[in-house]
C-alpha positions in Angstrom: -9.4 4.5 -1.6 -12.1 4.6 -4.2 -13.2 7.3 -6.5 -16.4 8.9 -7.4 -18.2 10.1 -10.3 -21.1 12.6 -9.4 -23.5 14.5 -11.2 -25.2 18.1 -10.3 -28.0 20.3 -10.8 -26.5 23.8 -9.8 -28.3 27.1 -9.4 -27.6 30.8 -8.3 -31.6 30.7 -7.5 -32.9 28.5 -4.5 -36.6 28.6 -6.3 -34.6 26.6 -9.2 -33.2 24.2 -6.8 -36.3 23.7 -5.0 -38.5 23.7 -8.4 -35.7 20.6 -9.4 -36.2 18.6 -5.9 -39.6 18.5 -6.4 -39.6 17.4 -10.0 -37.3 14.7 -9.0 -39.3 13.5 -6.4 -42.2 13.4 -8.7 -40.7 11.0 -10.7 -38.9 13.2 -13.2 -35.5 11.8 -14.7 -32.5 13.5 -13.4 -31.0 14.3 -16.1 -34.2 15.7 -17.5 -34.0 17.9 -14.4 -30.5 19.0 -15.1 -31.5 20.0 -18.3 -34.5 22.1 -17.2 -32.9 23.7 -14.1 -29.5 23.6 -14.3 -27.1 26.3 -15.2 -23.8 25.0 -14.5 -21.6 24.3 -17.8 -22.1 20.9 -16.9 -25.6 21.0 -18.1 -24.1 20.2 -21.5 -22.7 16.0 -20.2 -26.2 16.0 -18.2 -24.7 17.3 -15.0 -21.2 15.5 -15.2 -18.3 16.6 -12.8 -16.4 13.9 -13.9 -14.4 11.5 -11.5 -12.8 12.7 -8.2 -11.0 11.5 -4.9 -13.1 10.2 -2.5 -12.2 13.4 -0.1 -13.2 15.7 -2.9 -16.4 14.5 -3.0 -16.9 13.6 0.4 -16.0 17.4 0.7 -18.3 18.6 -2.1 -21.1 16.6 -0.8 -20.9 17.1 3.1 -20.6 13.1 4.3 -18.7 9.7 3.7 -19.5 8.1 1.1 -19.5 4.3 0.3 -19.8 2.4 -2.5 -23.8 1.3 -1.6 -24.2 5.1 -2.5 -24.2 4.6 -6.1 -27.7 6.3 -7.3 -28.1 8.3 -4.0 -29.2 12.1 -4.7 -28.6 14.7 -1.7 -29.2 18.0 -1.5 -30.4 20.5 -2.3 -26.7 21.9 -0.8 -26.0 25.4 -0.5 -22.4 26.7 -1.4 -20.7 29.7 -1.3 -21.6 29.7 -5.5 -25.2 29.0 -4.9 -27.5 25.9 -4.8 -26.7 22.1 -5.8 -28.6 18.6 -6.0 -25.7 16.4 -6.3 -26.2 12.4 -7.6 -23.3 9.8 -7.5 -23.4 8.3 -10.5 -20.4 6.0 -10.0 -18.2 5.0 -7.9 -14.8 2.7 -8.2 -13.1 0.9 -5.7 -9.4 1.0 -5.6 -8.5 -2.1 -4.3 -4.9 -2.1 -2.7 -2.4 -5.0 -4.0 -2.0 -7.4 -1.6 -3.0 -11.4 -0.3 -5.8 -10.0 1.0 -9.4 -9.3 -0.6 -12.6 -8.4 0.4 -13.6 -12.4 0.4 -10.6 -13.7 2.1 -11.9 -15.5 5.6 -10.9 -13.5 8.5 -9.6 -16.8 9.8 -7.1 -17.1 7.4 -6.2 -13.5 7.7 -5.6 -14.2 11.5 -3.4 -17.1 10.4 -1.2 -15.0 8.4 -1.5 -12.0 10.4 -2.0 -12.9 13.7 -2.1 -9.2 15.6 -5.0 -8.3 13.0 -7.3 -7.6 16.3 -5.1 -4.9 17.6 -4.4 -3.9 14.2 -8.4 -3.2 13.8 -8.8 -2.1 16.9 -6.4 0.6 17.0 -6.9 1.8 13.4 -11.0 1.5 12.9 -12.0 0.6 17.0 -13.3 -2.7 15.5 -13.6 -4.8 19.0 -11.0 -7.7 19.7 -13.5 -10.6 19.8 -13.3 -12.9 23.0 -13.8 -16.4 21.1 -11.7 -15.3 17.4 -13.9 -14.8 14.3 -16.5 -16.8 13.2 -16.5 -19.4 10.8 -17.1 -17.8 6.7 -16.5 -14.3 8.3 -14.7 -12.3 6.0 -12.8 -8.7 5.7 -16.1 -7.7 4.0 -18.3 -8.9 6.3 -16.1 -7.4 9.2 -16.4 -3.7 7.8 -19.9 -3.7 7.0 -20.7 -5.3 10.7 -18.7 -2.0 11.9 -19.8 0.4 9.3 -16.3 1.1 8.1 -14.9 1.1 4.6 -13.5 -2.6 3.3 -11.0 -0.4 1.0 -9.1 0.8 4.3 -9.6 -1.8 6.1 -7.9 -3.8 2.6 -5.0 -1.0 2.5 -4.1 -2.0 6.4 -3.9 -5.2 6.2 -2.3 -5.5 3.2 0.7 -3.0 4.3 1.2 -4.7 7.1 1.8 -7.5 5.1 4.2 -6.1 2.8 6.3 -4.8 5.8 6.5 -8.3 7.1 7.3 -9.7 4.1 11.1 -11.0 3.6 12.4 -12.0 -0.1 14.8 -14.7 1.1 17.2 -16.2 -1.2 18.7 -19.5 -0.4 22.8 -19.8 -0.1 22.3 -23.1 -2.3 20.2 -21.2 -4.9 22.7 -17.8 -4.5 25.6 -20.6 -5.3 23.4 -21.8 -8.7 23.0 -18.6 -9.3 26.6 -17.2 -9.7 27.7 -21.0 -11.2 25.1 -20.3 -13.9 26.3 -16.5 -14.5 23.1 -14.6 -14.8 24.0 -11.5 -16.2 21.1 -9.5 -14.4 22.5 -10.9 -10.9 23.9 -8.2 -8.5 25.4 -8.8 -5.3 25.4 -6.0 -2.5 27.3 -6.1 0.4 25.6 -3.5 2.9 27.5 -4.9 6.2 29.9 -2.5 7.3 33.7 -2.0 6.8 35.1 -3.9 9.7 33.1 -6.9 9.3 34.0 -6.8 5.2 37.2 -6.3 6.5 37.2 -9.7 8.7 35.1 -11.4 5.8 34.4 -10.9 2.1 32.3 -12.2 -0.2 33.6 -12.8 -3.5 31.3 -11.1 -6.3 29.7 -8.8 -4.3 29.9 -4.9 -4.6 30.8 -3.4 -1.4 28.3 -0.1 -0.3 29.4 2.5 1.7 28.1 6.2 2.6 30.6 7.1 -0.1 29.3 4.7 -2.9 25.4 4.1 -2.7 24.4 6.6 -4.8 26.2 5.4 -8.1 25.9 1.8 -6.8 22.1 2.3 -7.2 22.2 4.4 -9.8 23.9 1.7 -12.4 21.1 -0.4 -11.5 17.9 -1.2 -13.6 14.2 -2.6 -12.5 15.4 -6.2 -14.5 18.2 -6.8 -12.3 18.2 -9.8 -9.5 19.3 -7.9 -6.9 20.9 -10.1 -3.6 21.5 -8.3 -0.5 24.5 -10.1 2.0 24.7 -8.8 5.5 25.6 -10.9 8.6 22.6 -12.9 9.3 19.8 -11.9 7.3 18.8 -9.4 9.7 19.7 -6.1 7.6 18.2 -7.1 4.5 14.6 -6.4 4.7 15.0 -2.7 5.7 17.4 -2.4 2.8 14.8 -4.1 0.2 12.5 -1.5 1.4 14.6 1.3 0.7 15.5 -0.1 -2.8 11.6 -0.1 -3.6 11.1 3.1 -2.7 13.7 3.8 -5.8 11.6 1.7 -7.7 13.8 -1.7 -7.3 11.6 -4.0 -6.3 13.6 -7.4 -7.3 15.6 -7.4 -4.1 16.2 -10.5 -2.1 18.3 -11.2 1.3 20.4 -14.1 1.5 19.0 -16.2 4.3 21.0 -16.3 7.2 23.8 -13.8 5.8 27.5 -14.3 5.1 27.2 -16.4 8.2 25.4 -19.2 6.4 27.1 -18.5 3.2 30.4 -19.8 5.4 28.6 -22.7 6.9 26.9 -23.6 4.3 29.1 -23.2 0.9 32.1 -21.4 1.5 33.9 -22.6 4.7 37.0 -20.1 3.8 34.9 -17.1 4.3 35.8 -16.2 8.4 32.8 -16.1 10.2 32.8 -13.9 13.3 30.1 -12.3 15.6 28.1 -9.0 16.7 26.8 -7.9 19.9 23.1 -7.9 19.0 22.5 -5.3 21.8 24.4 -3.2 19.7 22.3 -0.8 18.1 24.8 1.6 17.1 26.6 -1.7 14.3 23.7 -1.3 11.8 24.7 0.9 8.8 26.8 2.7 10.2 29.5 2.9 6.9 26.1 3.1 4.6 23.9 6.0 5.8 21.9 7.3 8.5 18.5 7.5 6.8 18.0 4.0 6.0 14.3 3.0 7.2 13.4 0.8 9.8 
């Protein structure tokens, strides 16, 4: 979640090491101190390592590390390769995409999400307050009151989102659509074959276990791609498949062939499921699909 630039004094010799702690807490610069005691390689960019993961360097340095840390210099540290006085030097969040930032009011995160307590108390064991968050509170304000990093929190929050988030396409809007002939417009049927048996819909390709793979593979990134199923209720785990493969333009229709029928095709049969049904979903597409 964020990455770290750190800077070393490294020697074989504890005396070195020690010699370099107490220059530095004398008041002598630390790269001058790199460049008296050091005798890493690294000597020659003042002690660079570079930028790492966040477990790298919480790994190199022996504790968590947050973004307040910036200027902190630990050690002396003994490794298997000797003796280091390690500095962060920098450090960069890497803020997951999402509605959600480190200012946004915890109220309206509760309006938008509204099992964020059990969400942050499951993940981080950030207590479910009795009386909801306070007014200004924000997901910054709730990590540092907790002592937990804003970047996960961030990364929670906003994947939740995302996995609750439906691209919906209206059957009015589908209809303007088709009338204008978009050329990047692609219509999947992912229902399976008995009900595109009972009802088809006219300009759709029709995906089965047999044809998904070359079905997707003809697609690119550009195309508009509309997903018809019975009521909208397949849809979303489908546009979450297609973004793992990097298709991320995916809408359902809302409500399905079923409001398609209602709504602007009455010729199309309409017909029902059993909703308890587990076993109707996918069945003629493939097993794997996710959930």
């Amino acid at each position: 979640m964020i990455k770290v630039r750190v800077s070393q004094i490294f020697s074989p010799q504890v005396d070195d090491v020690v010699k370099a702690k107490k220059a530095l807490d004398e008041g002598t610069s630390f790269t001058e101190a790199v460049a008296s005691f050091s005798t890493c390689p690294s000597k020659e960019a003042e002690g660079d390592l570079g930028w790492m993961p966040e477990e790298n360097a919480q790994g190199l340095i022996g504790q968590a590390i947050s973004e307040n840390d910036v200027g902190k210099i630990l050690g002396p540290i003994h490794s298997p390769y000797g003796y280091h006085i390690l500095k962060v030097t920098e450090i960069e969040l890497d803020m997951p995409d999402g509605p959600f930032t480190r200012d946004t009011l915890m109220t309206e995160v509760n309006q938008q999400l509204p099992e964020v307590h059990t969400l942050l108390f499951k993940k981080f064991q950030i207590g479910m307050p009795v009386a909801g968050y306070k007014e200004g509170e924000t997901v910054n304000s709730v990590a540092e009151a907790h002592s937990k990093n804003v970047t996960e929190i961030l990364a929670l929050l906003n994947n939740e989102m995302g996995d609750q988030t439906v691209s919906l396409i209206s059957p009015e809007d589908l209809k303007a659509k088709m009338d204008d002939g978009d050329p990047n417009l692609r219509i999947l049927d992912i229902r399976e074959r008995w009900e595109y048996d009972i009802a088809k819909f006219k300009g759709a390709e029709f995906i089965t276990k047999e044809t998904v793979e070359s079905i997707l593979g003809k697609l690119k990134p550009e195309n508009e791609i509309i997903l018809i199923d019975w009521k909208g209720d397949r849809g979303p785990s489908f546009e979450k498949y297609l973004a793992e493969k990097g298709l991320h333009n995916a809408k359902t229709l809302d409500g399905g062939i079923d409001a398609w029928a209602d709504r602007i095709d009455p010729s199309v049969p309409r017909y029902e499921i059993d909703e308890e049904d587990e076993d109707y979903r996918y069945d003629d597409v493939f097993d794997d699909l996710p959930q």
